[in-house]
C-alpha positions as a Markdown table, in Angstrom:
| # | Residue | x | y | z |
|---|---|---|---|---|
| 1 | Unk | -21.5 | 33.8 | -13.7 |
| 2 | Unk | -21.5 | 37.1 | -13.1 |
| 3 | Unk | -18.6 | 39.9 | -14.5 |
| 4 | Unk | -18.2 | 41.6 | -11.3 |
| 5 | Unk | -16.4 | 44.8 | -11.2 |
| 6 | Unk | -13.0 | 44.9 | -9.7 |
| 7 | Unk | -12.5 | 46.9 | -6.1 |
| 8 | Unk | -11.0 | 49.9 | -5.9 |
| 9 | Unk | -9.0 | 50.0 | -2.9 |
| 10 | Unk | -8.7 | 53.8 | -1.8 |
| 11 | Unk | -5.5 | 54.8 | -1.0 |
| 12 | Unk | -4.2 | 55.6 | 1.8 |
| 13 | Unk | -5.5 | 52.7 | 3.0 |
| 14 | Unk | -8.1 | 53.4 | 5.0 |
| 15 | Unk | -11.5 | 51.7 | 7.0 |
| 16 | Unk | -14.9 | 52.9 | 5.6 |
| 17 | Unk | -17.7 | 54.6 | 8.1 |
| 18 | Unk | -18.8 | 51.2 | 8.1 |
| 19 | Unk | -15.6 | 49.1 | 9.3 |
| 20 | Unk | -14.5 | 47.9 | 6.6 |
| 21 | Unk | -11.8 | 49.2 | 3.6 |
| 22 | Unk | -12.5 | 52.0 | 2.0 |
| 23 | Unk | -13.2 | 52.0 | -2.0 |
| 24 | Unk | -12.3 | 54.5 | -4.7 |
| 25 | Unk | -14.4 | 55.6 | -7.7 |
| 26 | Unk | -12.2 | 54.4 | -10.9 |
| 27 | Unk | -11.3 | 58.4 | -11.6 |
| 28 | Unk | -10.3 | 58.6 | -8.1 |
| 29 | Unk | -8.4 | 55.3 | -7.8 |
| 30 | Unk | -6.5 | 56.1 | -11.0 |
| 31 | Unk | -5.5 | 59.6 | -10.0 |
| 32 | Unk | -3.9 | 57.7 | -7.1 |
| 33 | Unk | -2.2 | 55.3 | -8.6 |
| 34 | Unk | -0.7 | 58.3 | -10.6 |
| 35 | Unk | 0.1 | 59.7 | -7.1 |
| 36 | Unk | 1.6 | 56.4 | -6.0 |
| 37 | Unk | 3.6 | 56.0 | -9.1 |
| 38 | Unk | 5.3 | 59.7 | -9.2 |
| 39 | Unk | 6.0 | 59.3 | -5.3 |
| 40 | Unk | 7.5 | 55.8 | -5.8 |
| 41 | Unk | 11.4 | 55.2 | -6.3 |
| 42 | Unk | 12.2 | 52.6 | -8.2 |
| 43 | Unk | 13.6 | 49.8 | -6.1 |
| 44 | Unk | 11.5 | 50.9 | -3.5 |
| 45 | Unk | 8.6 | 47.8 | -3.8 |
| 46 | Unk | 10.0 | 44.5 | -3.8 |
| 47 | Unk | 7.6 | 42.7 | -6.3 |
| 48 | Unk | 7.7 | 45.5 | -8.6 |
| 49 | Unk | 11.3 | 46.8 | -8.7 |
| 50 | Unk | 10.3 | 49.2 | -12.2 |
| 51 | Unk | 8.0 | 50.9 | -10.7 |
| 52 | Unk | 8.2 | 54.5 | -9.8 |
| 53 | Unk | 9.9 | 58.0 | -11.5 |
| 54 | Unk | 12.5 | 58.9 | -10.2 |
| 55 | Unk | 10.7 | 62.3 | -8.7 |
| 56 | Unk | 11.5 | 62.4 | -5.0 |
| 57 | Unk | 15.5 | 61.3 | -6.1 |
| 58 | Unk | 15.5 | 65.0 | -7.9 |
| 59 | Unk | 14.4 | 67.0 | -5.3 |
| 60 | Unk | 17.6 | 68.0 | -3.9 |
| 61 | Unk | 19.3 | 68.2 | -7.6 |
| 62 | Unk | 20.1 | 71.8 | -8.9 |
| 63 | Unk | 17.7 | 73.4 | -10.6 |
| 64 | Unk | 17.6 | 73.7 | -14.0 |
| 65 | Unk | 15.4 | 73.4 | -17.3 |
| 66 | Unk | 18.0 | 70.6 | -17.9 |
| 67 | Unk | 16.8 | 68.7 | -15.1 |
| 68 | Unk | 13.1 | 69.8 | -15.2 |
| 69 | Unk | 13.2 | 67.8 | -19.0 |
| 70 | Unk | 15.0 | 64.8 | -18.1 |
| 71 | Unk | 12.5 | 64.5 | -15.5 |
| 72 | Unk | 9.4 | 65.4 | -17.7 |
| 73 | Unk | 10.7 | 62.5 | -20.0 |
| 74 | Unk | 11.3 | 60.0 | -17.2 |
| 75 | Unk | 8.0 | 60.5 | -15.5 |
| 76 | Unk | 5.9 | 60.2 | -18.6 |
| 77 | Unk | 7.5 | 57.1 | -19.9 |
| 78 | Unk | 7.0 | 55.8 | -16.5 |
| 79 | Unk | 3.3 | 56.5 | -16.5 |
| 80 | Unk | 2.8 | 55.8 | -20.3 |
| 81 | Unk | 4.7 | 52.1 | -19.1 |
| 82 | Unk | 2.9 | 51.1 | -16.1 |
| 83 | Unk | -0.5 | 52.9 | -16.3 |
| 84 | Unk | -1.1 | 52.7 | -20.9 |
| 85 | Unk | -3.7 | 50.6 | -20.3 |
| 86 | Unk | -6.1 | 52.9 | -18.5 |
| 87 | Unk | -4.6 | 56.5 | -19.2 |
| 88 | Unk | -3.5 | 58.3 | -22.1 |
| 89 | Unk | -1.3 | 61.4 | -21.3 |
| 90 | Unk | -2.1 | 64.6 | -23.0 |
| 91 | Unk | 0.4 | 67.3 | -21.1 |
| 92 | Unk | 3.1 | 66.5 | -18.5 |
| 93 | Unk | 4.8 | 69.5 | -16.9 |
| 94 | Unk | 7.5 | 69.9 | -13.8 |
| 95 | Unk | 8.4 | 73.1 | -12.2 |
| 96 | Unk | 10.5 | 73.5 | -9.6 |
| 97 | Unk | 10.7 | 77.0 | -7.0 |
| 98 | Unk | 12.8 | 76.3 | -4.2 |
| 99 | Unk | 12.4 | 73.6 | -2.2 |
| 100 | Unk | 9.1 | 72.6 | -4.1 |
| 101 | Unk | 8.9 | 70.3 | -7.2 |
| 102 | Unk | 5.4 | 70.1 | -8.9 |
| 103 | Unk | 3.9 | 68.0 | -11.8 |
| 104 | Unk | 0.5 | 68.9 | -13.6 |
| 105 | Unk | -0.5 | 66.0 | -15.0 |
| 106 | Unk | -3.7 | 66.2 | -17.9 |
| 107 | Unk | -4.5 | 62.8 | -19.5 |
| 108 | Unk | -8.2 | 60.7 | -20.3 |
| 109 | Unk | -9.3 | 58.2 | -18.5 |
| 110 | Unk | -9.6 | 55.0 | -20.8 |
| 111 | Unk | -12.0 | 53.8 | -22.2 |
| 112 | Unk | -14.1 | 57.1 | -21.0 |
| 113 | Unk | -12.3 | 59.7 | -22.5 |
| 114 | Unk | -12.7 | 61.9 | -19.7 |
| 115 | Unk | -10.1 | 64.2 | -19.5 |
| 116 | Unk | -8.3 | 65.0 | -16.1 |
| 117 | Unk | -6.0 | 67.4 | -14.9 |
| 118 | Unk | -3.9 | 66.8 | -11.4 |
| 119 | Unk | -0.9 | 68.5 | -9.7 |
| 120 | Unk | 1.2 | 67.2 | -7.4 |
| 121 | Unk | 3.6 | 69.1 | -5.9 |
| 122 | Unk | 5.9 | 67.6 | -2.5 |
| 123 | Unk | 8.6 | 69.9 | -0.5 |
| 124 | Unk | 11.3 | 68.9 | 1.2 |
């Protein structure tokens, strides 16, 4: 028996130039599952009713350093929670100008060490 690596399904889901699903590297699938879990509200998948941050239910919330650390804590718990085993987080930080909330995210890839840096930023 073989020990076949697992499949990487990129997301968005997507076909392949060959017609079939498209594939991720493992950095790249992991920086989306970091996208999928900041962009998630909890409640919002039916098998997995924890999952998400709480991100896109702040983004009409007043602005304030107040809010920016409540959400910094809430979003790295979530990530520490549901994505520990393959991430470690180094930096977590959320601004907010306007109508636009971003999050840098730097953290290693597990068991690699590599060490990644992402932003995401969504405006409403």
């Amino acid at each position: 028996m073989t020990n076949a690596s697992p499949m990487n399904v990129a997301f968005p889901w997507q076909l392949d130039s060959r017609g079939r699903t498209a594939v991720a590297t493992y950095d790249d699938h992991i920086l989306q599952m970091i996208e999928q879990l900041l962009f998630t509200i909890p409640g919002e998948r039916v098998n997995r009713p924890s999952l998400g941050s709480g991100l896109l239910q702040l983004v009409f919330a007043p602005n304030s350093p107040e809010v920016a650390a409540a959400l910094q804590f809430a979003m790295k718990a979530s990530l520490q929670n549901t994505l520990g085993d393959v991430i470690s987080i180094q930096d977590l930080v959320v601004t907010s100008v306007d109508s636009t909330l971003s999050v840098l995210v730097q953290y290693s890839v597990l068991p690699s060490g590599n060490v990644q840096t992402a932003t995401f930023s969504r405006t409403v």
